[in-house]
C-alpha positions in Angstrom: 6.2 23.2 15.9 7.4 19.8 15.3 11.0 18.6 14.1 10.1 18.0 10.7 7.5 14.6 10.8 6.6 14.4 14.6 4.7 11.8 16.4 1.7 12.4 18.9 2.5 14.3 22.3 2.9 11.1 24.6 3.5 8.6 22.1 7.1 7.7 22.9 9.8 9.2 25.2 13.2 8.1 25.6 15.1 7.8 28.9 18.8 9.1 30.1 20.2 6.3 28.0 18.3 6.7 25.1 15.9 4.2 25.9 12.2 4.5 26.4 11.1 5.7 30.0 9.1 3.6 32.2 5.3 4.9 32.4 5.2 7.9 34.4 8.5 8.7 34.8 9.6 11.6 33.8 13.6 12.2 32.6 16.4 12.5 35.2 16.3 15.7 36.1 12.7 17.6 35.9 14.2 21.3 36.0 16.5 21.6 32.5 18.6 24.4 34.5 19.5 22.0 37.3 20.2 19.3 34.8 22.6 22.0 32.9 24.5 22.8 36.3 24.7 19.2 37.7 25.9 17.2 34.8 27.9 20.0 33.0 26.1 20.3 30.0 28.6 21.6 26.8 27.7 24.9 25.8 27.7 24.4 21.7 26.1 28.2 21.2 28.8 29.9 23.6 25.8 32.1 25.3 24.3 29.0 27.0 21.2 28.9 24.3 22.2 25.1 23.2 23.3 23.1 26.0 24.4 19.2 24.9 24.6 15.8 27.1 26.4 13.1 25.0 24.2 9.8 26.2 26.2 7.4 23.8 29.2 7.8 21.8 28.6 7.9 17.6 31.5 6.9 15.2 32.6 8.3 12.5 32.3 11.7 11.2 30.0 14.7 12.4 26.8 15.0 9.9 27.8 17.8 7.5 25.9 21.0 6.7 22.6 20.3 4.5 23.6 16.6 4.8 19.7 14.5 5.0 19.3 13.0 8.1 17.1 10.3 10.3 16.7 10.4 13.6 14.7 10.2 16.7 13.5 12.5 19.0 11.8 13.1 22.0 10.7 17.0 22.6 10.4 17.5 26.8 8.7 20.9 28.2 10.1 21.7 31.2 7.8 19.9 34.3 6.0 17.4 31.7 6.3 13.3 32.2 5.0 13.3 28.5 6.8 14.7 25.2 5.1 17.1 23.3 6.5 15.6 20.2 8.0 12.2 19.1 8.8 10.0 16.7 10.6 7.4 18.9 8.1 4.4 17.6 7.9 5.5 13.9 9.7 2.0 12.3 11.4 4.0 9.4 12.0 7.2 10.3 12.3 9.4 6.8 15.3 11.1 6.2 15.2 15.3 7.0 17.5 18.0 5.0 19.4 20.3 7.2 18.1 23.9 6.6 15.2 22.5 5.4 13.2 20.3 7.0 14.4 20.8 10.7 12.8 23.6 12.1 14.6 24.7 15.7 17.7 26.0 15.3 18.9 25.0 18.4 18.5 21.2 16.9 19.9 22.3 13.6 23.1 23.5 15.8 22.9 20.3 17.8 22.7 18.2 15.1 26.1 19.1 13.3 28.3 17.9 16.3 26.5 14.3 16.2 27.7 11.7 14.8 25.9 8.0 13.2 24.4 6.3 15.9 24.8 9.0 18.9 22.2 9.5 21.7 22.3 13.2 22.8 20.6 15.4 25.3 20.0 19.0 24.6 18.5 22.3 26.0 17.6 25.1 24.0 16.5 28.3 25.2 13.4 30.2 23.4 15.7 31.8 21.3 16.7 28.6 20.1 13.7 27.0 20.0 10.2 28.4 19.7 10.9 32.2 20.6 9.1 34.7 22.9 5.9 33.7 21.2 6.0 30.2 21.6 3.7 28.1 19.8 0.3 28.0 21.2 -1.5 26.0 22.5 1.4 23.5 23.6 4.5 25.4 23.6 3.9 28.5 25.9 5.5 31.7 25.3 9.4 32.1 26.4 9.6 28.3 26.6 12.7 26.5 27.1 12.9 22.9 25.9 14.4 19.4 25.8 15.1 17.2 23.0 16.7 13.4 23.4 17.9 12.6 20.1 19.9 9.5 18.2 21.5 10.1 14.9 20.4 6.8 12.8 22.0 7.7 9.5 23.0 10.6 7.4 24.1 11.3 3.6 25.8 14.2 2.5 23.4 15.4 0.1 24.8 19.2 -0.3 26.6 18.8 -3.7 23.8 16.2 -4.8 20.8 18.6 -4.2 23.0 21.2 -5.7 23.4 19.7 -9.0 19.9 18.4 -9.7 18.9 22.6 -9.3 20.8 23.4 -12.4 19.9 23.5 -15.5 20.5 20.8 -18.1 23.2 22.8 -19.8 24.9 23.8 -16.1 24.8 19.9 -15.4 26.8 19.5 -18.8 29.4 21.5 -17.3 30.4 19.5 -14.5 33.4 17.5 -14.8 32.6 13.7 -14.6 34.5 12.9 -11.4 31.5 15.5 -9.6 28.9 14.0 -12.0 29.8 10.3 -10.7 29.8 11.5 -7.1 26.1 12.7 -7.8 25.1 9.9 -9.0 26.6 7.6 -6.0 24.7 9.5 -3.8 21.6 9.5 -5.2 22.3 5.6 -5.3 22.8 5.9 -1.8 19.6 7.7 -1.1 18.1 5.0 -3.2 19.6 1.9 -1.1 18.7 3.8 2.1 15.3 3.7 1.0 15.3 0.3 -0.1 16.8 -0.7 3.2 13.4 0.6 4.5 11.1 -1.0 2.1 10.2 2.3 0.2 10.4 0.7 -2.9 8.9 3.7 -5.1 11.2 5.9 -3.8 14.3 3.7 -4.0 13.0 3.5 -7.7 12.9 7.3 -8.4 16.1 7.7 -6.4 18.1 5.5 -8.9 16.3 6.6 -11.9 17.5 9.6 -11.1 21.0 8.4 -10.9 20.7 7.1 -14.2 19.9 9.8 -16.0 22.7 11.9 -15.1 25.0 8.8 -16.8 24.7 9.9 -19.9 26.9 12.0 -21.3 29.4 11.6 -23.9 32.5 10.3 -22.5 36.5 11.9 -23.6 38.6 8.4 -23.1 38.2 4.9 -22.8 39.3 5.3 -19.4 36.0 7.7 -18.7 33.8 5.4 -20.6 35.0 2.5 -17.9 33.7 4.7 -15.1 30.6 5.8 -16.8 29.6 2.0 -17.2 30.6 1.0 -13.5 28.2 3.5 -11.9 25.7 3.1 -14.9 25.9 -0.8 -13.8 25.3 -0.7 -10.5 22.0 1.6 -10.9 20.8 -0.9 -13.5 21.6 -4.0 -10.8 19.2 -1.7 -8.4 16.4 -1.0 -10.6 16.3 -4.1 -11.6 15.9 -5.8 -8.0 13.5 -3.1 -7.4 11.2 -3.6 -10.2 11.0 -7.4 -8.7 9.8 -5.8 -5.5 7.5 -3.6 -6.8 6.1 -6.6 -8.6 7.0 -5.4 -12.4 8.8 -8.1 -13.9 8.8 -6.5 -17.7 10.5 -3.5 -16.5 12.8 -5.7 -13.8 13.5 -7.7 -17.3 14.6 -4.8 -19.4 16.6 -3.0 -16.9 18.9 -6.3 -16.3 19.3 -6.7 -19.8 20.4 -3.2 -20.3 23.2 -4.4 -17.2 23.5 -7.4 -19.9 24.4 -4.8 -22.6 27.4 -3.4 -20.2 28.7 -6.5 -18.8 27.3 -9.9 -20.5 28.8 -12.3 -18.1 27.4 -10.6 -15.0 26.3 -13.3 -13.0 23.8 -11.0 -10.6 22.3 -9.3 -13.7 22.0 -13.0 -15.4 20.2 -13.9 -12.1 17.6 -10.9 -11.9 16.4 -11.5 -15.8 15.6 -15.1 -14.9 14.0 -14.2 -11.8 11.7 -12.0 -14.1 11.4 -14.3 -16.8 10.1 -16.9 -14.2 7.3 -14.2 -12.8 6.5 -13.8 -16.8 5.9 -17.6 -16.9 8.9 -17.5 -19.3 10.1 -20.6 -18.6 12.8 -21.2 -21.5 14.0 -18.0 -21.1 14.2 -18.2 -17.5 16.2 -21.3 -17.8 18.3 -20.1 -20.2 19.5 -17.2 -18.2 19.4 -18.8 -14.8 22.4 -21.3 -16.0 24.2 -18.8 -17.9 24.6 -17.5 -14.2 24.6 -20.7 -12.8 28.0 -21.5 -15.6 29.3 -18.3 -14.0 28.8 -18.6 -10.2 27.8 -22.7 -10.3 28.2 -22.8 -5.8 25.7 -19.5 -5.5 22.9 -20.1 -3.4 20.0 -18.1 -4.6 20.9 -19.2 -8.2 20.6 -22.7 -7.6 17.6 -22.2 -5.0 15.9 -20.5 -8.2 16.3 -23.3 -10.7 15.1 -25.4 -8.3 12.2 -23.1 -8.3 11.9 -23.2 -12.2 11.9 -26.7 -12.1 8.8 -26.9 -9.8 7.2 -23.9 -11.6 8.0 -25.7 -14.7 6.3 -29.2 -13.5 3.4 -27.8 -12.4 2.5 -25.9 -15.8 3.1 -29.3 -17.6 1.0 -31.1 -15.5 -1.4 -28.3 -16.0 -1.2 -28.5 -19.3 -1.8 -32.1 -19.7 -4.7 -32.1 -17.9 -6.1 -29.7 -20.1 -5.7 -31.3 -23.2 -7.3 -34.3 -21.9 -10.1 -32.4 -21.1 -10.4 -31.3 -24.0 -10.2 -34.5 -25.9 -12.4 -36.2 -23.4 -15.9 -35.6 -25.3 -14.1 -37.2 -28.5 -13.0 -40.2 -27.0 -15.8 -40.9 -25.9 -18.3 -40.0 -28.9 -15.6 -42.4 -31.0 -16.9 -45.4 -28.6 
């Protein structure tokens, strides 16, 4: 019944502007065939099943076919102040495949004229929606239904989702420039999900990435493109890894970035930030001003010496104290 994750009936609706409605009020018009007539609804089925009200303008281009989206929506039964379905509050809204995880048709059709950042109004008929049956016990037979919906971000995912359903020796048959392409979207995937805190998922996304960066390569030239996505991943993985609190595995993966490109100032930057989790002090010095050498005005780089120094001061003064401690019973015993 729901549009792939839904929210509680009456947890969110949005207004004729996409906002959220006042408490109690129900959207502008309360009969969907009166709001079809007065405001001259677009006809995107061409037998009046899909009827659309653009709220606010996208930009861009129109999500593709099978292309992941996130949006929110608001689900309207004709005469109800409340939604039967929403997502409006949820703070990160997970991305939904086309033909997959989007259940009305009607919305499926709806959603491939939309475009990044659009607020849209559409009816569907039953046919569109959730048939003759319905979908007891909120959605009564024959039912027709309205959905308020912005568009917060797409990817086309068709050729990624594609590829990864092959078989290891089918993969081995695509010609680089589609295998690169893959990849970048699946990097994508992973910085939309990292964007939104999902920091497991952002992992597995460019993990998967990297694996596809493999392959032998025919030419220099190849070789150069191979390493440029293969860099970026590692760059990723490594910040990740730092957010997820791993520093070893933060560590190796910016070496490995090291291995590609040695005077990489953000790759420098990452290994001393993991050194300096590790307690590694020397080695955290060591790379934090080979970056510093490289980039000696950045911000964060200097901010994080600083850092090591402090860290640094503190486990020596630590350390002193201990060893006095511990030479404290024969000091004494001596007098």
């Amino acid at each position: 019944m729901m549009v792939g994750r839904g929210g509680a009936a009456g947890e969110a609706r949005l207004g004729p502007q996409g906002r959220p409605c006042p408490a109690g009020q129900a959207p502008a018009a309360s009969s969907f065939r009166c709001l079809a007539r007065t405001r001259g609804l677009r006809d995107l089925s061409g037998d009046g099943g899909v009827l659309k009200e653009e709220l606010r303008p996208g930009t861009g281009q129109a999500v593709p076919p099978a292309a992941s989206v996130a949006v929110k929506y608001s689900g309207y039964l004709e005469h109800w102040d409340e939604p039967f379905c929403t997502n409006y509050y949820s703070r990160f809204p997970g991305l939904m495949k086309l033909g997959k995880d989007i259940t009305l048709w009607g919305l499926e059709i709806g959603l491939l004229t939309m475009k990044k950042g659009e607020v849209a109004r559409f009816v569907f008929t039953p046919d569109y929606a959730y048939g003759r049956q319905g979908c007891p016990p909120l959605i009564p037979p024959n039912a027709t239904v309205m959905f308020e919906v912005e568009v917060l971000d797409f990817l086309d995912s068709d050729e990624s989702d594609t590829f990864f359903q092959l078989t290891a020796e089918q993969q081995d048959t695509f010609p680089l420039q589609k295998v690169l392409k893959v990849a970048d979207t699946e990097r994508e995937f992973g910085n939309y999900l990292y964007r939104k805190r999902h920091f497991e998922g952002a992992k597995d996304r460019y993990k998967r990435a990297f694996s596809i960066l493999g392959r032998s390569p025919s030419s220099e030239a190849e070789q150069c493109q191979i390493n440029a996505s293969k860099l970026l991943v590692l760059l990723n993985l490594s910040l990740t890894y730092l957010k997820l609190e791993r520093p070893a595995q933060a560590l190796a993966y910016g070496e490995k970035a090291l291995e590609i490109d040695q005077r990489n100032a953000k790759a420098l930057f990452r290994c001393g930030q993991a050194c300096l989790c590790m307690t590694e002090y020397e080695k955290a010095r060591d790379f934090l001003v080979r970056a510093q050498h490289i980039q000696p005005f950045n911000h964060d780089i200097n901010n994080e010496l600083k850092k090591l120094a402090s860290c640094y001061k503190g486990y020596m003064e630590k350390e002193k104290e201990m060893c006095c401690r511990m030479f404290a019973p024969l000091n004494s015993s001596s007098g």
